[in-house]
C-alpha positions as YAML, in Angstrom:
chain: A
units: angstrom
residues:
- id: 1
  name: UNK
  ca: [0.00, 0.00, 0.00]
- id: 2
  name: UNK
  ca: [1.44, 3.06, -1.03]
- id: 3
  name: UNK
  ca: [0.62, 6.61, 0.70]
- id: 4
  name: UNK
  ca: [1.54, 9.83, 0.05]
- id: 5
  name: UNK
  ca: [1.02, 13.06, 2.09]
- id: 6
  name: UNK
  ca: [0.43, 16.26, 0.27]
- id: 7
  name: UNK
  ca: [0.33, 19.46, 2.41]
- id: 8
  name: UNK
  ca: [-1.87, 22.38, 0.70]
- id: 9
  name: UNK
  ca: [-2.76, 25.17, 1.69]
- id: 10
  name: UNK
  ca: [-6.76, 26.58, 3.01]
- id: 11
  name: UNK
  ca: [-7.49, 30.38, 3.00]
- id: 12
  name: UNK
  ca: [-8.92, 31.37, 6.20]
- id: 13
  name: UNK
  ca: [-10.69, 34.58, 6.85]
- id: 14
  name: UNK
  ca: [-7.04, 35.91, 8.20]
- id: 15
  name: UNK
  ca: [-4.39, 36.78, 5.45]
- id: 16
  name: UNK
  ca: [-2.01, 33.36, 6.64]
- id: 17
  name: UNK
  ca: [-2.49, 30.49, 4.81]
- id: 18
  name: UNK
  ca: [-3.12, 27.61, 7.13]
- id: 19
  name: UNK
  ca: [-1.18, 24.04, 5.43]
- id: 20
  name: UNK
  ca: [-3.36, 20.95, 6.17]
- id: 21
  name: UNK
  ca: [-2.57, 17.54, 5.51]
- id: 22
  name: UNK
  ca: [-4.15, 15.51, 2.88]
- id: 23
  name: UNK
  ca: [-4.08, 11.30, 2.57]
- id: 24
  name: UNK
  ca: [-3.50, 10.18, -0.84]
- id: 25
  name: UNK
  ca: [-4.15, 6.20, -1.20]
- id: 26
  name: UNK
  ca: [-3.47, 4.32, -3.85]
- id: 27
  name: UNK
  ca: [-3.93, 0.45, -4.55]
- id: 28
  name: UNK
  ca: [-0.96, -1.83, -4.20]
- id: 29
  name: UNK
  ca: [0.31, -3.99, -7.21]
- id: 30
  name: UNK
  ca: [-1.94, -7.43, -7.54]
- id: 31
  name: UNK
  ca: [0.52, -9.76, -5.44]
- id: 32
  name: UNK
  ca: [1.72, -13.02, -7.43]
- id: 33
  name: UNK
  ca: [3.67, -14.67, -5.13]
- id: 34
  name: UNK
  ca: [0.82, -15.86, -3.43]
- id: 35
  name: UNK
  ca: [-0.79, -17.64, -6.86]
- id: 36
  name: UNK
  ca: [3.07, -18.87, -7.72]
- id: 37
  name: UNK
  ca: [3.55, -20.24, -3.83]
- id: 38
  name: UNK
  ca: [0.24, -22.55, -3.91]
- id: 39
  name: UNK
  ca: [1.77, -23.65, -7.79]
- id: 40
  name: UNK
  ca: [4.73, -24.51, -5.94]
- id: 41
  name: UNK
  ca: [3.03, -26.57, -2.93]
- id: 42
  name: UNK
  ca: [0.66, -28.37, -5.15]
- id: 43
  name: UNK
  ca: [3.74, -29.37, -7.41]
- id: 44
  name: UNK
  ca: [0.82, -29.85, -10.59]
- id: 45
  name: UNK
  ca: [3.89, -30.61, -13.02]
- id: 46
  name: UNK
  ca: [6.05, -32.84, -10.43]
- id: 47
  name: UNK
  ca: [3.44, -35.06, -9.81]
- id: 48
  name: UNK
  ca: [2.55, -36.49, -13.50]
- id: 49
  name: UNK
  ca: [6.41, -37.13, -14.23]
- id: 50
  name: UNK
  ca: [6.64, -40.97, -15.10]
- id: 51
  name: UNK
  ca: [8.63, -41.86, -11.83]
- id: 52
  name: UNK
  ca: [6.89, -40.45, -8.91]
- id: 53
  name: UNK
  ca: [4.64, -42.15, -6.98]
- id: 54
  name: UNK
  ca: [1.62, -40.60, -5.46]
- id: 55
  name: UNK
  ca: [-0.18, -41.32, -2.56]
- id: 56
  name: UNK
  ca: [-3.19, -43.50, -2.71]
- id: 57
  name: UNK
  ca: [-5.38, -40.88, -1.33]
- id: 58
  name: UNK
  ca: [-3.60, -37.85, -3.29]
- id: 59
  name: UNK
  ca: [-4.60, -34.15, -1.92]
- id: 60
  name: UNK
  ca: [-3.12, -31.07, -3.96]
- id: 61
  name: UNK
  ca: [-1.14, -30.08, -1.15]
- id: 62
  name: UNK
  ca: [0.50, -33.81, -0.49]
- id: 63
  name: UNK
  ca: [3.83, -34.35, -1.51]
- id: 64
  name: UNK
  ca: [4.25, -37.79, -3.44]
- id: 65
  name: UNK
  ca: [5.08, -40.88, -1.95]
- id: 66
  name: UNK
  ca: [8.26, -40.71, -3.92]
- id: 67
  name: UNK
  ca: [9.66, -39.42, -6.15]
- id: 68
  name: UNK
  ca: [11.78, -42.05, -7.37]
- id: 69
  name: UNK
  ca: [9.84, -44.85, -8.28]
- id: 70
  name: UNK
  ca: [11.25, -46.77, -11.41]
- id: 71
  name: UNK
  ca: [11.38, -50.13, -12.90]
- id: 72
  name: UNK
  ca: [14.30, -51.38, -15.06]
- id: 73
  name: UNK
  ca: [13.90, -52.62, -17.84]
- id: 74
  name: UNK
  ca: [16.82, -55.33, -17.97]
- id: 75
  name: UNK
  ca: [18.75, -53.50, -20.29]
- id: 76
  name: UNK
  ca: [21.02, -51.42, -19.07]
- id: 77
  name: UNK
  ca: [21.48, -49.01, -22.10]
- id: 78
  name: UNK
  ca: [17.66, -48.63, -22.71]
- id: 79
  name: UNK
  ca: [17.47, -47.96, -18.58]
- id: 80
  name: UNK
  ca: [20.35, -45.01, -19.04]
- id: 81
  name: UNK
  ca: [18.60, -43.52, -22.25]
- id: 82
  name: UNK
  ca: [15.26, -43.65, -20.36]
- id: 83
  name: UNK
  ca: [17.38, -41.85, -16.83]
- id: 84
  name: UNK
  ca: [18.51, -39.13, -18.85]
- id: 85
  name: UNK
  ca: [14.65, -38.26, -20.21]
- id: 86
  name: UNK
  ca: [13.36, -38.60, -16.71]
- id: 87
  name: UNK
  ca: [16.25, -35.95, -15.91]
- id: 88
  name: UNK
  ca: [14.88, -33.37, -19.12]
- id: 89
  name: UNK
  ca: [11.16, -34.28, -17.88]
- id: 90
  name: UNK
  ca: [12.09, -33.07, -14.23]
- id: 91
  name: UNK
  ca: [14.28, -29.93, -15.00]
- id: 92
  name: UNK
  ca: [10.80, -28.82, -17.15]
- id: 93
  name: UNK
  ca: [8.44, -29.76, -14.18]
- id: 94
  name: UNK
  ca: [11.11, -28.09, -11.71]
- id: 95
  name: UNK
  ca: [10.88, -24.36, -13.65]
- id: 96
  name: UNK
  ca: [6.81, -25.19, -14.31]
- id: 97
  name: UNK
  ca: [6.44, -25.35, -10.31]
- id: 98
  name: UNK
  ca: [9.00, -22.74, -9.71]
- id: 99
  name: UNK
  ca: [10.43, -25.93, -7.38]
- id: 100
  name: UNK
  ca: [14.35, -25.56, -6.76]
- id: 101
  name: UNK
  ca: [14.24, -28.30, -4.45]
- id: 102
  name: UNK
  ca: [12.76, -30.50, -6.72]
- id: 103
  name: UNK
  ca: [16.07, -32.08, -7.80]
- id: 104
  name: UNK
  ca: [16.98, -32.40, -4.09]
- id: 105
  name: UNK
  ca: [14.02, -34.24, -3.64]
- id: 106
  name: UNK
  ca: [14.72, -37.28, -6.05]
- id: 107
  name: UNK
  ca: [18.34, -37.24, -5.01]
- id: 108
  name: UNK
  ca: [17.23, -38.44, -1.94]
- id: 109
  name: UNK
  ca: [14.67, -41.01, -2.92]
- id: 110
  name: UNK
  ca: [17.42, -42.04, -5.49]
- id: 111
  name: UNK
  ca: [19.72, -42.52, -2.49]
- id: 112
  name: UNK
  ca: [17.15, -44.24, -0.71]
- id: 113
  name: UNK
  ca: [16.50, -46.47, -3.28]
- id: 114
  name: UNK
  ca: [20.07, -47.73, -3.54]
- id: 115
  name: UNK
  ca: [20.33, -48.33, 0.28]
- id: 116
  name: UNK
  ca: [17.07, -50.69, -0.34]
- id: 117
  name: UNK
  ca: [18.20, -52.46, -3.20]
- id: 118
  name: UNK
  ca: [21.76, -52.82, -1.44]
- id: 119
  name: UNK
  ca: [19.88, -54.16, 1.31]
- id: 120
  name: UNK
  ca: [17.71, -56.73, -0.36]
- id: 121
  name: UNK
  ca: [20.69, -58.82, -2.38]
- id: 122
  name: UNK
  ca: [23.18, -58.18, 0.45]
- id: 123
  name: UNK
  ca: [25.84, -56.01, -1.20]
- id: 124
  name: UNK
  ca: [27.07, -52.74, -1.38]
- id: 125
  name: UNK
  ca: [25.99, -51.88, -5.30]
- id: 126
  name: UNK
  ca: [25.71, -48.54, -6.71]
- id: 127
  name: UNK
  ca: [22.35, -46.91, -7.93]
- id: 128
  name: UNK
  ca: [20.29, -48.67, -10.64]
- id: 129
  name: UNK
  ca: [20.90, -48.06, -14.25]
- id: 130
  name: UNK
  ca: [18.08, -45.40, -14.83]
- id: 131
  name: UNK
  ca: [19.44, -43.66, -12.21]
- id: 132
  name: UNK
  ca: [23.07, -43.41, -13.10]
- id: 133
  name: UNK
  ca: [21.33, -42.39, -16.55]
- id: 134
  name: UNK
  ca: [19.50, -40.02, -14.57]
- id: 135
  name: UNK
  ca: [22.67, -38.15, -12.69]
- id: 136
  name: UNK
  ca: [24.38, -37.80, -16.00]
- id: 137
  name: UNK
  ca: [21.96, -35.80, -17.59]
- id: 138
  name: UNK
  ca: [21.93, -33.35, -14.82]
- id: 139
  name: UNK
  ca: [25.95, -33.23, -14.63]
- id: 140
  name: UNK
  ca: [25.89, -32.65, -18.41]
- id: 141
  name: UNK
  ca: [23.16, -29.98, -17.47]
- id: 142
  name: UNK
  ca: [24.77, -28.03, -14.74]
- id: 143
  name: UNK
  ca: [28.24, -28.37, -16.75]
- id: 144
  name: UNK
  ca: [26.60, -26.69, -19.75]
- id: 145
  name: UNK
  ca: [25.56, -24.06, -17.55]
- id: 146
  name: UNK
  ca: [28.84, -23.74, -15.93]
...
């Protein structure tokens, strides 16, 4: 809200002018932030990429289950080729929900993943095909940036 004071000046029946305040109001600028900030915590574009996994009972303002949910396909090549698109497809839904965490945020499921999987056959292997696919899209990314 912006206001402005402008004095001016009232004759009286004397000869000194007399100055007397006057409010000037004018509307503030529509606000945005609020429309981009519920964009951002309903994460519209985050939650249709191919590897996240919603909740069964999904609310606009849940996050996902996960968002690294992926199946391989066996073949390590196809698995890299498809990591890398699921990197392009979340760099677009990151700027479409004006999310900067949203990278983060599969990094960690990604890491979580591996623990499981590590877990499950009892050794210490590194992340899953799509994933490695995945990591060196957005190192080719950030390097082209650089």
């Amino acid at each position: 809200m912006a206001l402005k004071l402008q004095t001016s000046s009232v004759q009286s029946n004397s000869e000194t002018p007399t100055p007397r305040l006057r409010l000037a109001y004018s509307a503030p600028e529509p606000n945005t932030s609020v429309i981009e900030e519920l964009r951002r915590l309903t994460m519209s574009a985050t939650k249709t990429l191919p590897f996240v996994k919603l909740r069964a009972n999904d609310q606009p303002w849940l996050h996902p289950e996960s968002y690294w949910h992926v199946k391989s396909t066996g073949k390590r090549t196809t698995d890299i080729a498809l990591g890398r698109s699921y990197a392009r497809k979340a760099l677009v839904a990151m700027k479409a929900d004006c999310n900067t965490r949203l990278i983060a945020l599969i990094l960690e499921d990604i890491f979580h993943d591996t623990r499981t999987r590590a877990g499950k056959k009892g050794g210490g292997r590194g992340p899953c095909a799509i994933a490695v696919g995945f990591l060196d899209e957005i190192s080719h990314t950030v390097a082209a940036k650089l």
